[in-house]
ROMIDREN-433939 format. One line per 8 residues: number of its first residue (from 1); their letters; for each residue x, y, z of N, C-alpha, C. Coordinates in steps of 0.001 Angstrom, whole numbers, plus 500000, padded with zeros to 6 digits. Example, Ala and Ser with C-alpha at 12.3 -4.5 7.8 and 13.67 -1.06 7.14 Angstrom:
<rs>
1) AS) 513190/494310/507800/512300/495500/507800/513200/496700/507800  512850/497750/507080/513670/498940/507140/512900/500030/507870
</rs>
This chain:
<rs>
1) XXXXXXXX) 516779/505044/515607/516400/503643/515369/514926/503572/514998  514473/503213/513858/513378/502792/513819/512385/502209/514369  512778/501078/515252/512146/500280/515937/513328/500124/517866  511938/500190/518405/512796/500017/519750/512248/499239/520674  512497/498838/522093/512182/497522/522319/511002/497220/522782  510495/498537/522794/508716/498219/523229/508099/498034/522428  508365/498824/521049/507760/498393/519399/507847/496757/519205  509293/496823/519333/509412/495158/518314/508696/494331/519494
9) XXXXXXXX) 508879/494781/521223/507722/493485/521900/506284/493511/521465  505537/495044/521066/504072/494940/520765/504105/494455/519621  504811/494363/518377/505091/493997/517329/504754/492341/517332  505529/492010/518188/505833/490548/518598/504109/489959/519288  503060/490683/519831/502013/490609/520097/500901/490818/519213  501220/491846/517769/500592/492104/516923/500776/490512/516397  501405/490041/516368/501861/488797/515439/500963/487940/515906  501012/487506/516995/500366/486643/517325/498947/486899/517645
17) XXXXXXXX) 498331/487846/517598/496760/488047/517650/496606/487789/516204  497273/487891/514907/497295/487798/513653/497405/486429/513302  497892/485890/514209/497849/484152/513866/496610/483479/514328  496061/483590/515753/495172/484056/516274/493950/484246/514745  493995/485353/514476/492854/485698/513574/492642/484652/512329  494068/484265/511783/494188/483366/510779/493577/482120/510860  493154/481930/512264/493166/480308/512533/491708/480158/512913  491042/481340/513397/490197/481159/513923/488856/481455/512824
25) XXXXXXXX) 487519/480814/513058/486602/480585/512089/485436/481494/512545  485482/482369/513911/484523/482718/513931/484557/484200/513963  483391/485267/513294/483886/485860/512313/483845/487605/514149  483361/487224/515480/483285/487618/516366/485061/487642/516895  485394/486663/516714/486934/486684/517159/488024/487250/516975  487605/487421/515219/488234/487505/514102/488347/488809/514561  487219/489503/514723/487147/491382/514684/487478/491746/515951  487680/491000/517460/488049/491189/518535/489698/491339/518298
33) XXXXXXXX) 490408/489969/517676/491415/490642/517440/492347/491538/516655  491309/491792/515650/491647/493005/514648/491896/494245/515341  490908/494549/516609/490814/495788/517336/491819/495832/518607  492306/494673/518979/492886/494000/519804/494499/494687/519051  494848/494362/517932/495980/494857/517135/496298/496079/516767  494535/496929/516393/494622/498369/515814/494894/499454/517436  494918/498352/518850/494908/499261/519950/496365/499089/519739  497277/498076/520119/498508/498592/519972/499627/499194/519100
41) XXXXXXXX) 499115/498718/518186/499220/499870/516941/499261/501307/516927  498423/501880/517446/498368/503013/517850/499521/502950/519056  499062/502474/520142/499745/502716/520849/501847/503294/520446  501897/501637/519576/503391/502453/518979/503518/503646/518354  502707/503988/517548/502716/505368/516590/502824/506396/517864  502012/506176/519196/501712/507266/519965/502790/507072/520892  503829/506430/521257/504867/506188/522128/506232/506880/521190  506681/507975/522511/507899/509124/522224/507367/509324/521253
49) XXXXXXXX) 506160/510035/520863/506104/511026/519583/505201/512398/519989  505569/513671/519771/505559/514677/519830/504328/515478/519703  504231/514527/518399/502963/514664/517119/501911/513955/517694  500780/514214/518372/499535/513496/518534/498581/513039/517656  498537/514004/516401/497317/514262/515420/497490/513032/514846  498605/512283/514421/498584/511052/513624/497435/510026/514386  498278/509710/515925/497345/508888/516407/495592/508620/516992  495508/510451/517055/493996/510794/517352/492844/510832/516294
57) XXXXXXXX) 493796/511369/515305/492791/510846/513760/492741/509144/513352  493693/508557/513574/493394/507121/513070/492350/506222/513964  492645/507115/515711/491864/506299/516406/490452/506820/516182  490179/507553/515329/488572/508320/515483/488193/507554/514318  488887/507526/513175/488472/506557/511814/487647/505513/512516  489423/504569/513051/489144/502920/512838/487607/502905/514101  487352/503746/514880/486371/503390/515897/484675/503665/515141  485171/504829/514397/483663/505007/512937/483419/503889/512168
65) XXXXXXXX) 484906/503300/511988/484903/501980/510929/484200/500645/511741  484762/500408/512972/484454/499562/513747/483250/499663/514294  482324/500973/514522/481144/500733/514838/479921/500243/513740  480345/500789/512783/479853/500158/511210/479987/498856/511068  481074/498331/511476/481222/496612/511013/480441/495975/512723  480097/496683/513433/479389/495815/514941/477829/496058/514437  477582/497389/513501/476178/497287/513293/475295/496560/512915  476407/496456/511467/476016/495268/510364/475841/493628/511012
73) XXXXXXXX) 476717/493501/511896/476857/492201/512226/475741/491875/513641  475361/493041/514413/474387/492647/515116/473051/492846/514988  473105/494068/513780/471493/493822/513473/470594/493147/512549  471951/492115/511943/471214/490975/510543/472313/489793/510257  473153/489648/511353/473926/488525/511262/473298/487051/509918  472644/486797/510544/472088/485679/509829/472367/486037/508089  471626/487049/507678/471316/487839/506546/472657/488362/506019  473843/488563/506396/474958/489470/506053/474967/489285/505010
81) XXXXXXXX) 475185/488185/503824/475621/488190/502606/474742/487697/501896  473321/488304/502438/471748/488065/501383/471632/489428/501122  472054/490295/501821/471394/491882/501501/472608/492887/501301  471936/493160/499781/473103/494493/499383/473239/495699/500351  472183/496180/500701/473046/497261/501599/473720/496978/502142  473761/495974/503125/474666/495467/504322/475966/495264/503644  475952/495160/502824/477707/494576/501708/477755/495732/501229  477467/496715/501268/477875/498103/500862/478461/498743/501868
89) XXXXXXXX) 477424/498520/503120/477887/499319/504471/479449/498476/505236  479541/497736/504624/480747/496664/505383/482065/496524/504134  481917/497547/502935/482839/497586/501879/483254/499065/502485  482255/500165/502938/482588/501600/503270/483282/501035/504294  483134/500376/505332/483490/500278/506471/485029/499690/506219  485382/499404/505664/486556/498342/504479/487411/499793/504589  486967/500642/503686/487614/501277/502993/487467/502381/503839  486946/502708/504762/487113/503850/505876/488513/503286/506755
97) XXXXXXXX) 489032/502070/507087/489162/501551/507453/491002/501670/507355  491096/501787/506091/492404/501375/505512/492552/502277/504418  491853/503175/504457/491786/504759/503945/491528/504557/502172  490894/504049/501506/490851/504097/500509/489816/505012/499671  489595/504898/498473/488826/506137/498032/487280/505381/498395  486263/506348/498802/486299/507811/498549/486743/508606/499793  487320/507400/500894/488341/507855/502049/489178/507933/502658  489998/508288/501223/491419/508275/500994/491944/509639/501901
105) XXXXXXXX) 491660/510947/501794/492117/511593/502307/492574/511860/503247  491840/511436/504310/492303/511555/505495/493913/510702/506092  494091/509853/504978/495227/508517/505532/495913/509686/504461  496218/510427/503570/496739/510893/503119/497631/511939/503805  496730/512888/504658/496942/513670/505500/497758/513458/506409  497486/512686/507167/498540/511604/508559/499669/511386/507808  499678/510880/506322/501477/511039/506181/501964/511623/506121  501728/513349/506259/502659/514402/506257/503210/514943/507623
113) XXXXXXXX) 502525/514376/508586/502544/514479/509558/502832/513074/510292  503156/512160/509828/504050/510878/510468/505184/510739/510127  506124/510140/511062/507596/509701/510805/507512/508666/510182  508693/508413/510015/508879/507223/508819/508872/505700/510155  508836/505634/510923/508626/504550/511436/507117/504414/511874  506155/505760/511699/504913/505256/511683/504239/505193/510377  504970/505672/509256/504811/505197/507681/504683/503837/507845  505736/503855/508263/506146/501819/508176/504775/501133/508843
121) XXXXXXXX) 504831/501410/510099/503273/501014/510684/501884/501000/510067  501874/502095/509822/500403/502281/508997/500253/502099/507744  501543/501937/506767/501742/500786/505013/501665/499215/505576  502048/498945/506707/502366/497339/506814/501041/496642/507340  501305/496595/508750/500049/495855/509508/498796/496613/509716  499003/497893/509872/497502/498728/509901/496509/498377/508593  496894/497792/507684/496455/497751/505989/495888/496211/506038  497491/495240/506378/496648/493882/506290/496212/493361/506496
129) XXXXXXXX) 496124/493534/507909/495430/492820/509280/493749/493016/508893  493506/494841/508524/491887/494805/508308/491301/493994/506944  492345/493977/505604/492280/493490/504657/491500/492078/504576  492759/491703/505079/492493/489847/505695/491250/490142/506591  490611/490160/507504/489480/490379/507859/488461/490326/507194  488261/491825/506347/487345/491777/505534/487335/491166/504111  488362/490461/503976/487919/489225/502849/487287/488152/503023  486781/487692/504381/486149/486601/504804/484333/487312/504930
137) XXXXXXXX) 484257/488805/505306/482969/489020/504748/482188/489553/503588  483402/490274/502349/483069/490574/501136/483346/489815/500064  482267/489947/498953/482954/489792/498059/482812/490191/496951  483195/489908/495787/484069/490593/494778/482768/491330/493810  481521/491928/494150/480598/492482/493596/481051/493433/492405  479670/493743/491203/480362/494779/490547/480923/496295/491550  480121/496806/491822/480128/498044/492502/481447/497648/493658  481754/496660/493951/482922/496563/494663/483904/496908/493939
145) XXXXXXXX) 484135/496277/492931/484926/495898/492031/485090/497420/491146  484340/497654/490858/484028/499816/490484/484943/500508/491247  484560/500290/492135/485655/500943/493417/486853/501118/493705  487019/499504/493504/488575/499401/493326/489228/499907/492302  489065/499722/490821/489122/500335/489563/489428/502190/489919  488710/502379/490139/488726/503686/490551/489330/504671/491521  489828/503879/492519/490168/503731/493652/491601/504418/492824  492400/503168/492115/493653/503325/491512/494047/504164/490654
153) XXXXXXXX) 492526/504642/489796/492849/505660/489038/492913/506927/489530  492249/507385/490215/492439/508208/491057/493745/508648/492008  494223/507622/492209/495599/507668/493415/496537/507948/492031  496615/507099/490841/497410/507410/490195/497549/508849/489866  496231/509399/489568/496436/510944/489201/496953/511771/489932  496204/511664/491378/496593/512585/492499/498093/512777/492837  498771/511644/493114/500035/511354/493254/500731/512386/492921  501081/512700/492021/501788/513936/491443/501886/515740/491711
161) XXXXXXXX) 500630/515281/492161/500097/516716/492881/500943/517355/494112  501273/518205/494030/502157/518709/495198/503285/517394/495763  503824/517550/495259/504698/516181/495388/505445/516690/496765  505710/515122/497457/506434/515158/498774/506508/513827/498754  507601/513331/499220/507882/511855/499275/506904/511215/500270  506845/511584/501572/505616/511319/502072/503601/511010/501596  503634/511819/501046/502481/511962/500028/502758/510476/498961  503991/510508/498435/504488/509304/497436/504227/508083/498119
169) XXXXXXXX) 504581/508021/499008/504075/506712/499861/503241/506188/500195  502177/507258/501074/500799/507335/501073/500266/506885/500106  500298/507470/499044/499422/507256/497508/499877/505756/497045  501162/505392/497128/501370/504037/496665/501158/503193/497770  500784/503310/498830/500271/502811/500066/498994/502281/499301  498249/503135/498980/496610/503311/498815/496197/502521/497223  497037/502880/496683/497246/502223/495404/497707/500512/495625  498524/499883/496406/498460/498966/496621/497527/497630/496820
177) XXXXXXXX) 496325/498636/497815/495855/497901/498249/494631/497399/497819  494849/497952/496632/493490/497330/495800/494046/495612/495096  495352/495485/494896/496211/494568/494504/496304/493483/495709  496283/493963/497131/496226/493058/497956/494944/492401/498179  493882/493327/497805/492629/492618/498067/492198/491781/496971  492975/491735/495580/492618/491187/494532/493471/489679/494669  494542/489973/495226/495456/488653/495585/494535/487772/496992  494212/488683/497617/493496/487392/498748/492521/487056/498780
185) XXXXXXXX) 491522/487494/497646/489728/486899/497059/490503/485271/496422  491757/485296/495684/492315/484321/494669/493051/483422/495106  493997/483773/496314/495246/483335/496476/495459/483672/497819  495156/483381/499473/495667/483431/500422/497140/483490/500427  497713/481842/500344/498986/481792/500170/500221/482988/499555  499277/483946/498416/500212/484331/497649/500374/485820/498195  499169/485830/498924/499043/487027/499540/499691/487524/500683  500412/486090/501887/501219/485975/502699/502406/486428/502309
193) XXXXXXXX) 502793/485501/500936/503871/486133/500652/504550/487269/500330  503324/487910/499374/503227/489128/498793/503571/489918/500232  502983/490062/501447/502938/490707/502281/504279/490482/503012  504976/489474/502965/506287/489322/503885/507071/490112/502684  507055/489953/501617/508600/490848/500631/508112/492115/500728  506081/492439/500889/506178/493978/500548/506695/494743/502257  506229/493970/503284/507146/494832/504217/508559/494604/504809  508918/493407/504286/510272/494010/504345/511007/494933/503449
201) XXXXXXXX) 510433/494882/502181/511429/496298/501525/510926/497451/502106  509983/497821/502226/509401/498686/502909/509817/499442/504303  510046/497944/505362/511084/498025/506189/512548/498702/506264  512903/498207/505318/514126/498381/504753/514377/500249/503981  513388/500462/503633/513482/502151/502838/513017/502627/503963  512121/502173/504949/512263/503084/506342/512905/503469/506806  513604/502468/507281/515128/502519/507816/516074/503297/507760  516176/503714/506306/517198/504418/505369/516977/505517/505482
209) XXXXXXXX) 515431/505747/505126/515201/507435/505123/515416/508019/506966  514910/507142/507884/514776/507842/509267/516110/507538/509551  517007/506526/509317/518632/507091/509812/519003/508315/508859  518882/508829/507946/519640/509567/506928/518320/510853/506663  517503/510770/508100/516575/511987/508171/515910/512434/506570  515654/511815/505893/515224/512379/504822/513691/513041/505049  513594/514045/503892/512054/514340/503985/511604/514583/502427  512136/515567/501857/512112/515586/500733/512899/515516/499808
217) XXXXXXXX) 514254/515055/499934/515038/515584/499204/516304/514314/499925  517547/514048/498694/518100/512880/499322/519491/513471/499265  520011/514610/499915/521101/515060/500107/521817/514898/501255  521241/513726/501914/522260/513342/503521/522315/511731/502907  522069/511315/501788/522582/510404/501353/523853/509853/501251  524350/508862/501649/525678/508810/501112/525864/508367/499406  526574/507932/498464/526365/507533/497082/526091/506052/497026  526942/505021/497689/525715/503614/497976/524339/503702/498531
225) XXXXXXXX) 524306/504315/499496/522940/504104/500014/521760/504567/499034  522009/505685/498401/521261/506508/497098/521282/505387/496335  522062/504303/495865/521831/503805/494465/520924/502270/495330  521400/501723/496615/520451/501090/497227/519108/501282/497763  518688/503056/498070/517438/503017/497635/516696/503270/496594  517359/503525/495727/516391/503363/494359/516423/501871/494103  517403/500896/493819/517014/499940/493640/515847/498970/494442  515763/499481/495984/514594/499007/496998/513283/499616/495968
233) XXXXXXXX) 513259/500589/495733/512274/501328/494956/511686/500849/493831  512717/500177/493580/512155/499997/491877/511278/498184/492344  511925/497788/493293/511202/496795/493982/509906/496563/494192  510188/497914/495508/508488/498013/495624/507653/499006/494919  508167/499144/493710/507113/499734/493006/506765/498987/491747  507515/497504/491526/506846/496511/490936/507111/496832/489759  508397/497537/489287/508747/497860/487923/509034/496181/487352  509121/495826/485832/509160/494655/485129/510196/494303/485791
241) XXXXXXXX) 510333/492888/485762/511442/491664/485998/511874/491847/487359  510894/492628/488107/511486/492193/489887/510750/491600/490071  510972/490809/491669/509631/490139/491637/508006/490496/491888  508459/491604/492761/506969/491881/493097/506069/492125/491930  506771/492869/490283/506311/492759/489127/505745/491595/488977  506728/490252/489229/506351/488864/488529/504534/488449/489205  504895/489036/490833/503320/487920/491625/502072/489609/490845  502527/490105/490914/501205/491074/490129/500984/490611/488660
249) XXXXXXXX) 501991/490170/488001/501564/489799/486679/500757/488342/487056  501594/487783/487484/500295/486498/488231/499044/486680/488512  498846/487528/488937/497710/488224/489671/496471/488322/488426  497053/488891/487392/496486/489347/486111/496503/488325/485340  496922/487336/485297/497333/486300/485224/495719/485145/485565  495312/485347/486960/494156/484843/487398/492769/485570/486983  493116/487103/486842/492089/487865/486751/491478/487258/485313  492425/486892/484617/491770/486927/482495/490785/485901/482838
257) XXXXXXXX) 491177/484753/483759/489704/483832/484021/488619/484136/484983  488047/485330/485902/487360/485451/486148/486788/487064/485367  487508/488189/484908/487193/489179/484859/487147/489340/483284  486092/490400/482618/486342/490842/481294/487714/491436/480952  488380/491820/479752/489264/492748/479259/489767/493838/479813  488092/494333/480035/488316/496239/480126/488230/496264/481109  488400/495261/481997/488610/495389/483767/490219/495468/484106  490183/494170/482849/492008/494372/483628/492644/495326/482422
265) XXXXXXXX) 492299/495618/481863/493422/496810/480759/492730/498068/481502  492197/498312/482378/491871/499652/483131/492486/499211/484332  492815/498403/485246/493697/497693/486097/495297/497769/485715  495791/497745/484648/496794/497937/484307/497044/499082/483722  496258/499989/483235/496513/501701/482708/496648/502338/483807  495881/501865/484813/496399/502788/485717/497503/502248/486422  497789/501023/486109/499329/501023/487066/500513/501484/486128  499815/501345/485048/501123/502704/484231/500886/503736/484169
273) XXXXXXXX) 500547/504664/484869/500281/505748/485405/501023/505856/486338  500801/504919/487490/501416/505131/489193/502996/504851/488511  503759/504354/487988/504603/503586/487211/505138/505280/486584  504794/505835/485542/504651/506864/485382/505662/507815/486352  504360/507676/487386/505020/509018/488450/506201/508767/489003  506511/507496/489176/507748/506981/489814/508876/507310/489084  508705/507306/487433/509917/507736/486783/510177/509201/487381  509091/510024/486735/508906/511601/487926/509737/511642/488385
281) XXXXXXXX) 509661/511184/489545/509845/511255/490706/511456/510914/490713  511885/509647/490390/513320/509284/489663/514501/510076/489071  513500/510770/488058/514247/511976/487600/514600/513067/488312  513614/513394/488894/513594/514400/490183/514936/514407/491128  514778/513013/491821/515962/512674/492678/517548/512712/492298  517399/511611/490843/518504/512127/490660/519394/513427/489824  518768/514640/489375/518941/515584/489094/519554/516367/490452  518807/515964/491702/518934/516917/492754/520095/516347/493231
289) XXXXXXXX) 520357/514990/493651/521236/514159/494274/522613/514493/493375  522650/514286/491908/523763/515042/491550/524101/515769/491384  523528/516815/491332/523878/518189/491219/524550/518455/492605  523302/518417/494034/524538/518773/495079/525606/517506/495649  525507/516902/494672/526490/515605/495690/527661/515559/494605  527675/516068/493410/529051/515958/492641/529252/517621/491927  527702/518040/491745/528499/519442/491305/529069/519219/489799  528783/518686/488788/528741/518248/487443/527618/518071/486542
297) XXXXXXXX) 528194/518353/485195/527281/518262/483927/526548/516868/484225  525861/516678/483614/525055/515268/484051/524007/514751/483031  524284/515608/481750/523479/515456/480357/523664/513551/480035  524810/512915/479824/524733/511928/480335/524109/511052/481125  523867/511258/482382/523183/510057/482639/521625/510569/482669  521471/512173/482198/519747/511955/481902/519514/511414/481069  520560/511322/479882/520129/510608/478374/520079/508944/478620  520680/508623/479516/520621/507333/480415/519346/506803/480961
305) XXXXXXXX) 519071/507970/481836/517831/507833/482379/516501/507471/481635  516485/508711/480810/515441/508591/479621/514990/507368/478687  516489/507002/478481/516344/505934/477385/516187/504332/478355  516406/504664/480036/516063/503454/480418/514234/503474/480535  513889/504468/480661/512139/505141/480681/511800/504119/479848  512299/504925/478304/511410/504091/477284/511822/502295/477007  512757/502355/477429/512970/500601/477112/511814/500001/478596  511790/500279/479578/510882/499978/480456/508919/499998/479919
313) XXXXXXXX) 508789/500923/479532/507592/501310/478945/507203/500231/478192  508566/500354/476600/508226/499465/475872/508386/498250/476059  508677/497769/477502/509008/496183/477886/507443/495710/478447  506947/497172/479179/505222/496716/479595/504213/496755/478440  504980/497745/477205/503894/496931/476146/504324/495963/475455  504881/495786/475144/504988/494141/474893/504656/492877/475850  505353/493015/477013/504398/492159/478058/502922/492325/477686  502566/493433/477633/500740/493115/477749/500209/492729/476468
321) XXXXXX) 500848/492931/475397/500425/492082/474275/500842/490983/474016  501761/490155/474605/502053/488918/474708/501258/488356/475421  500972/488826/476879/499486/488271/477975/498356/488568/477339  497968/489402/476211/496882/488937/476053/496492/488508/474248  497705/487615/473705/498183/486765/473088/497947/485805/472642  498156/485265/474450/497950/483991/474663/496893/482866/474820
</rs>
């Protein structure tokens, strides 16, 4: 079982320190219960698990991260968002935080070494809870904004590298969350939402892989469940005409009125990149999945496969020359 009844009660407590944070204006409270959430948090990852290293590395991060964001705030409160260093030291602290580049690695690492119900944990609330936080003390600077850019191009490349589905997650974990922070500078509301569909599918491919033990490979699949998680997949990986595609094109959508061109056509090259690997990865699966699950020629549905590639491709270039068209 993924979740069991001490999870879903701390779960049920994460929630409400998160409402808690939402409501409250002062920015002391705000970070009491951020830390207030990242303790039981851990705590689930570290309850019946075997594996310590997940939970002893995250708790050494978020406490580096957290002494960085108490520095900033007690030794120039007044000053926080007059002085660039301080918005530099509280963007590292961001991104130490919720593992992004240039400290990505380490959250990378922990997924090879976490179960899929602490995947689920550390893609869902470990990510938004600090997110939401630190959008009330940053904002959208160039050199921030560099970061992020980069952030994605980077995850896109890496991704591919020694491939492991774990690693796949991670990286589109990390890759995400430059998209969540771009949705909640613009759009609170949309960002709630964004966050209730992205963890429940998320939820939902947890589920699947830790009943059906997967790790690398999807041969304890049954043949529905295989064609129901790729379709979860193609979900949350925001391929055209699902929705999570539709609120990111929105997204880009808001960006053409605050940002130049070559912000968002480097914002979008690299999500056809991450996009990219997913076909990879696609192909991968189902080559392996049929071969040992039917034991047949299968030239067919690669020529299937392929030709759904390029009609996809050519559906995102045309989308992007129609958006920027208009």
């Amino acid at each position: 079982m993924l979740l069991d009844k001490l999870s879903i009660f701390s779960l049920m407590f994460i929630m409400l320190y998160f409402i808690f944070l939402l409501n409250s204006s002062s920015i002391m409270i705000q970070w009491l219960m951020m830390e207030f959430c990242t303790i039981l948090l851990i705590s689930i990852i570290n309850f019946k698990s075997k594996n310590k290293i997940v939970s002893i590395i995250y708790f050494m991060i978020s406490s580096i991260s957290s002494l960085l964001l108490i520095m900033v705030i007690s030794i120039n409160y007044n000053q926080l968002f007059l002085m660039k260093m301080m918005s530099v030291i509280l963007m590292m602290s961001m991104f130490l935080k919720i593992g992004m580049f240039p400290f990505c690695f380490w959250m990378i690492y922990i997924y090879k070494f976490s179960s899929w119900k602490q995947i689920f944990i550390i893609s869902t609330f470990m990510k938004f809870i600090p997110i939401y936080f630190f959008s009330s003390l940053i904002f959208m600077t160039p050199i921030f904004l560099y970061f992020l850019i980069f952030n994605n191009f980077f995850i896109s490349l890496y991704t591919n590298l020694e491939f492991s589905m774990k690693k796949l997650f991670g990286c589109s974990s990390i890759f995400n969350s430059t998209f969540f922070i771009f949705i909640i500078q613009f759009n609170k509301t949309m960002f709630m939402l964004f966050f209730f569909i992205y963890m429940l599918i998320f939820f939902i491919m947890s589920f699947m892989l830790e009943f059906y033990n997967i790790k690398n490979n999807f041969f304890n699949f049954s043949k529905k469940s295989f064609y129901l998680f790729i379709m979860m997949l193609f979900i949350y990986s925001s391929f055209p005409l699902f929705l999570t595609f539709m609120m990111k094109w929105e997204l880009i959508y808001l960006l053409n009125f605050y940002f130049e061109n070559n912000i968002i056509f480097f914002l979008l090259l690299s999500s056809f990149m991450m996009v990219w690997n997913y076909f990879i990865m696609f192909k991968l699966l189902i080559l392996k999945f049929k071969f040992y699950k039917n034991n047949f020629y299968i030239n067919n549905e690669l020529f299937m496969l392929n030709l759904f590639m390029y009609i996809i491709i050519f559906m995102y270039l045309m989308m992007f020359m129609l958006f920027n068209l208009m």
